[in-house]
N, C-alpha and C positions, 0 to 999 in steps of 0.2 A: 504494500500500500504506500505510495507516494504521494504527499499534498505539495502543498506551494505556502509557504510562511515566510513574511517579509523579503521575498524576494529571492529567496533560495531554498532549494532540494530538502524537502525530509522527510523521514520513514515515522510509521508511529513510533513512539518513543520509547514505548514498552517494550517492544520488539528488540529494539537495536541495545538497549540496556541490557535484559535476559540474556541475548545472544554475548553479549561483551561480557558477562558477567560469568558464564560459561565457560571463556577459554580463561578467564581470569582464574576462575577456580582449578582448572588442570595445571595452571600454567605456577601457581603458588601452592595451592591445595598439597596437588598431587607431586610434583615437580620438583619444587623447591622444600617445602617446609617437613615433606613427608619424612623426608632423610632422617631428620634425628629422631621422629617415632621409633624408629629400626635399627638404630646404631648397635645396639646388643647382638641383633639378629648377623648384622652386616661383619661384625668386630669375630664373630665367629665363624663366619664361613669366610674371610677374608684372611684371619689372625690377623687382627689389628690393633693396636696398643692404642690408648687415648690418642697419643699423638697421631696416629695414621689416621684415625678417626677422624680428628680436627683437620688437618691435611685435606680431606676428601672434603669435607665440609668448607673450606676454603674455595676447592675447584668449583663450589654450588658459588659463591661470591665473585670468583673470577668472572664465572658466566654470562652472571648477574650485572655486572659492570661492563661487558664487552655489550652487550644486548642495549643498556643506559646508552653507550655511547654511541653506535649505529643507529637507535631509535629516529631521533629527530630528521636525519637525512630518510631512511627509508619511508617515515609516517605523510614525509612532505610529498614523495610520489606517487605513494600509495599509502594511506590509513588501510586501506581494507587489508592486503596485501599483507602488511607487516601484521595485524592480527592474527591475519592465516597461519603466515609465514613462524610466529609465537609457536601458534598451534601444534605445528608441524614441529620445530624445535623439539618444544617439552614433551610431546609422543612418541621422535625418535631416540630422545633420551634414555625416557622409560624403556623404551623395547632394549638397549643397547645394555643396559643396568641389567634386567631382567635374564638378559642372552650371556653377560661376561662370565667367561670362564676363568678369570684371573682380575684382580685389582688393577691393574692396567687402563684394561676395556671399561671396567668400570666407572673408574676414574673418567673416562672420557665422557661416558654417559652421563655424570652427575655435572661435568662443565655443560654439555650441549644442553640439559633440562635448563640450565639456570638460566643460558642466554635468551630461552623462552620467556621463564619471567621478566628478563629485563626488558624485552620488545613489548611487552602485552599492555600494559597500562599506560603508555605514552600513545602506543596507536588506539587503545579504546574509546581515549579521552580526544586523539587529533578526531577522529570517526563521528564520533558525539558533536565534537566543534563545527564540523562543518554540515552534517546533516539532520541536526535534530535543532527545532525550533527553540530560539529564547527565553519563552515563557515556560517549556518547562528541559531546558536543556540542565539543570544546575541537578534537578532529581532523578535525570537518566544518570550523569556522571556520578554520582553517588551511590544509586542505588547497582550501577554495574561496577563499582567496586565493592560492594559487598559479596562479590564470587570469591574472594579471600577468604570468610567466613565460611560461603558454602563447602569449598573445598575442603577448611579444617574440620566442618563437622561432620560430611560425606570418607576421611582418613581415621577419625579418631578410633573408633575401635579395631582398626584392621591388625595391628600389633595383637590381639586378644584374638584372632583370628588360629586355629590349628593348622592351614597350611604353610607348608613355607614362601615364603617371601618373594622369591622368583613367582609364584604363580600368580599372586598379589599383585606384585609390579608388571604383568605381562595384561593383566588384569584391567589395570591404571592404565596402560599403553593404547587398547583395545576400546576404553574409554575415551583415552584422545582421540583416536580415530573418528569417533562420532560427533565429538567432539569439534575438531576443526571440519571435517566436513559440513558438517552444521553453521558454521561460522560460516564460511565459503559460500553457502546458499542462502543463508539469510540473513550478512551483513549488507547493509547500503555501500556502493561506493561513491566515493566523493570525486570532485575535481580537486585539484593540488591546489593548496593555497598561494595567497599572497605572501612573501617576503616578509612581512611585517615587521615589527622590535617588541622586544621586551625590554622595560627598564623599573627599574624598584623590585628587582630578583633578590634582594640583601634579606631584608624582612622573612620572607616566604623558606628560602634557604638557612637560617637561624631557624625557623621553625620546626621545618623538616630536621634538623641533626635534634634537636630536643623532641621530638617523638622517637629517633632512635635511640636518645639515651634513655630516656624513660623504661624505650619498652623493651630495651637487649635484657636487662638483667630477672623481668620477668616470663620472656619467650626460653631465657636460656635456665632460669633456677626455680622458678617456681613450681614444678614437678617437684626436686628435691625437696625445697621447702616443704611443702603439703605431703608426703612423706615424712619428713623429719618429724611435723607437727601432728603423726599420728594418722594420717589418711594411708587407706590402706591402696593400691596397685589398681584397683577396679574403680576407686572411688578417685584417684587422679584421673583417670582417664573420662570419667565425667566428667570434669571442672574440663579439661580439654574440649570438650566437644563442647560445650557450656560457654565458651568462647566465639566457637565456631557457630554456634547458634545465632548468642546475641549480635555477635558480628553478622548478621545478616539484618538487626535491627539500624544497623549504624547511615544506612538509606537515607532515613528521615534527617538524615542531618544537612542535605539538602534545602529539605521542606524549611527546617526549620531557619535554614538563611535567606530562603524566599523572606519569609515572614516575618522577619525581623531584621537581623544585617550578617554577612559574613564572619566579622569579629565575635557579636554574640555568642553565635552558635558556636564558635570554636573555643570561646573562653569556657560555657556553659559544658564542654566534653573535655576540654581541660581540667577542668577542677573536679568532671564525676571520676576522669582519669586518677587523679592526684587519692581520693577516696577510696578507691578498687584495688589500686598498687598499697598504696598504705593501711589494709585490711592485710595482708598478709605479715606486717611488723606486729601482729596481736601472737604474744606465746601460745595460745590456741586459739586458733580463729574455726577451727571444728570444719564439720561437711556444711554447715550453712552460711557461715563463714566465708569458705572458700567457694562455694557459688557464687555465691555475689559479688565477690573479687573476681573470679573470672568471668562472668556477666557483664562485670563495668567494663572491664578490661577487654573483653570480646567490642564491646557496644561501642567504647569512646575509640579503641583504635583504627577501625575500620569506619569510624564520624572524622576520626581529624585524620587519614589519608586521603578520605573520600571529599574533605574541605580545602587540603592544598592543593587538589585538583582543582576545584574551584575557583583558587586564588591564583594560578600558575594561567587557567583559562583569560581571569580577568585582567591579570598583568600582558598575556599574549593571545587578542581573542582569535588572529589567523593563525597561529600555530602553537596549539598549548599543550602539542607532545613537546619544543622545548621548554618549557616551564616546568612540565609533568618530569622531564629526565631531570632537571637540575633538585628538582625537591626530592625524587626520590634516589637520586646518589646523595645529597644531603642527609636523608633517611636511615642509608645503608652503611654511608662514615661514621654517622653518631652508633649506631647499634657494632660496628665494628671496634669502635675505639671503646664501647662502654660493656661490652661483654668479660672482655680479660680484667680491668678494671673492678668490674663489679665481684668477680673471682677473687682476686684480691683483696677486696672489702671484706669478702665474706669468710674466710679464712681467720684475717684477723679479727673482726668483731661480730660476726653470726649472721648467720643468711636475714636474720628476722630484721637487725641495724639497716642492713645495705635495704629490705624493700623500705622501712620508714623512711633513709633518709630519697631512697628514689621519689618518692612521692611527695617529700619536699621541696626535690627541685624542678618538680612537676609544677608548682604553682609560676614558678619562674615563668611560665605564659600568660603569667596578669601583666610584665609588663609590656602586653601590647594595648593598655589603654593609652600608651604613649601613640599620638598619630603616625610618625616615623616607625614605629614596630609592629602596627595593625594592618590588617587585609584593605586591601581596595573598598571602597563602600558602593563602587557602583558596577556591574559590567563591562560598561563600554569606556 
């Protein structure tokens, strides 16, 4: 279905969202984030010492980063294309993982899944730029980033799963397949945009590295924690999926910028942020507890990625896969620099120190009631 809005191309909105929201979810879900569910699984049939562990886990970042940087040149010739093209990545990742008969191949497959993620969100969001109308283009980009959530809670119990892991992952592979062919058939394509600029990238970029400081030392400890505090193995792996849910709630954080301002809505998931991650500094924060920590934490992460899309669009409204790469390599520095860190915090003064003081300096995003440190207030 094609209408005409203000003078240019677009699909119903719902459509092109779900569809974007899909590969998003292979592309992080399955792709990228799957890996450390398995690391035990992998660390055995690999022999791999934490360190190789991390190693491979690195080639998912290298990937991650090579994908960032390709993105804006390939989303400018083709948005649709580069979605596919995602698609295609992170499926023949999986298949590649799923086939190695040595850590080698392996290794290879967990680099090519990652550069799917890095293509996928700069081209869903150039996609959405150009052919979904204004009025409600801000709640397509947001609600097709919440295919991140989908993914995590579509992965979470498959560790609890009795087959092994290769059949899993051939499994996931098989998924893509439908998965980008899907995309393929019922993405819009766009005309390539204007040249444009972006300027006031500074703001947006500070933002994006403090959502990955925030959230590395809960993506990477809070399984532990919630263990240490007494949850048992089946009951972490709810609070997982409990993320991956609410994160599919994090849509509305679109809405709620329609209806009020950009800043708002981002201050307003900032500080539920700051409460979710600082729920786990409670020496027992129990199974209800930790719901609600990973509920917030599911809900505001997948609101304030799904709002620097937002802001990345209003800084560059002809081309806001650049926007979209520079926030989320901002994203991926702050969560790289603040994982080994957070390790070290925790070592010396207890997992429970490092999430309170995390969520201390979560508040650190009230100072965008400074105008110089706040989102754009208007679109265009």
């Amino acid at each position: 279905m094609v209408l005409e809005t203000e003078g240019k191309p677009t699909t119903a909105w719902w459509s092109t969202a779900a569809a974007g929201a899909s590969v998003i979810a292979l592309c992080y879900g399955f792709a990228r984030y799957a890996y450390g569910l398995f690391v035990p699984r992998f660390s055995e049939t690999f022999g791999l010492t934490t360190v190789g562990a991390g190693v491979l886990g690195g080639l998912s970042t290298a990937g991650y980063g090579l994908g960032l940087l390709v993105s804006p040149r390939t989303s400018r010739r083709s948005a649709h294309g580069t979605v596919v093209l995602a698609g295609a990545s992170a499926t023949l990742g999986l298949a590649l993982m799923a086939a190695a008969p040595g850590v080698v191949l392996f290794g290879a497959g967990i680099f090519v899944a990652g550069t799917g993620a890095g293509l996928v969100s700069p081209g869903v969001a150039q996609l959405i730029g150009r052919t979904v109308g204004s009025r409600v283009r801000d709640r397509a980009q947001t609600w097709a980033n919440t295919g991140t959530g989908l993914g995590l809670a579509a992965s979470a119990f498959t560790p609890l799963l009795a087959f092994g892991w290769p059949a899993i992952w051939w499994t996931f592979a098989a998924l893509g397949v439908a998965v980008t062919v899907l995309a393929w058939r019922v993405l819009p394509r766009a005309a390539a945009p204007d040249a444009g600029s972006a300027r006031g990238m500074a703001p947006l970029v500070v933002n994006s590295v403090l959502i990955g400081v925030t959230s590395a030392p809960y993506w990477t400890f809070s399984s532990s924690r919630l263990a240490e505090a007494g949850l048992s193995p089946v009951a972490v792996t709810v609070c997982w999926f409990t993320i991956g849910v609410a994160g599919l709630l994090g849509g509305l954080a679109g809405r709620l910028a329609e209806r009020t301002s950009l800043r708002t809505a981002n201050l307003t998931a900032w500080t539920l942020a700051a409460a979710g991650i600082a729920l786990l500094a409670l020496p027992r924060p129990g199974l209800p507890g930790a719901l609600v920590s990973s509920a917030l934490f599911g809900l505001t992460y997948m609101a304030l990625t799904g709002l620097c899309i937002l802001w990345a669009a209003r800084l560059s409204p002809a081309r806001p896969a650049r926007g979209v790469t520079w926030s989320f390599a901002g994203l991926g520095a702050g969560q790289t620099a603040a994982a080994p860190l957070a390790g070290a915090a925790a070592s010396g003064l207890g997992s429970a120190a490092v999430f309170g003081l995390t969520g201390l300096v979560a508040l650190a995003a009230w100072s965008q009631l400074t105008p110089r440190l706040a989102p754009r207030a208007s679109r265009d």
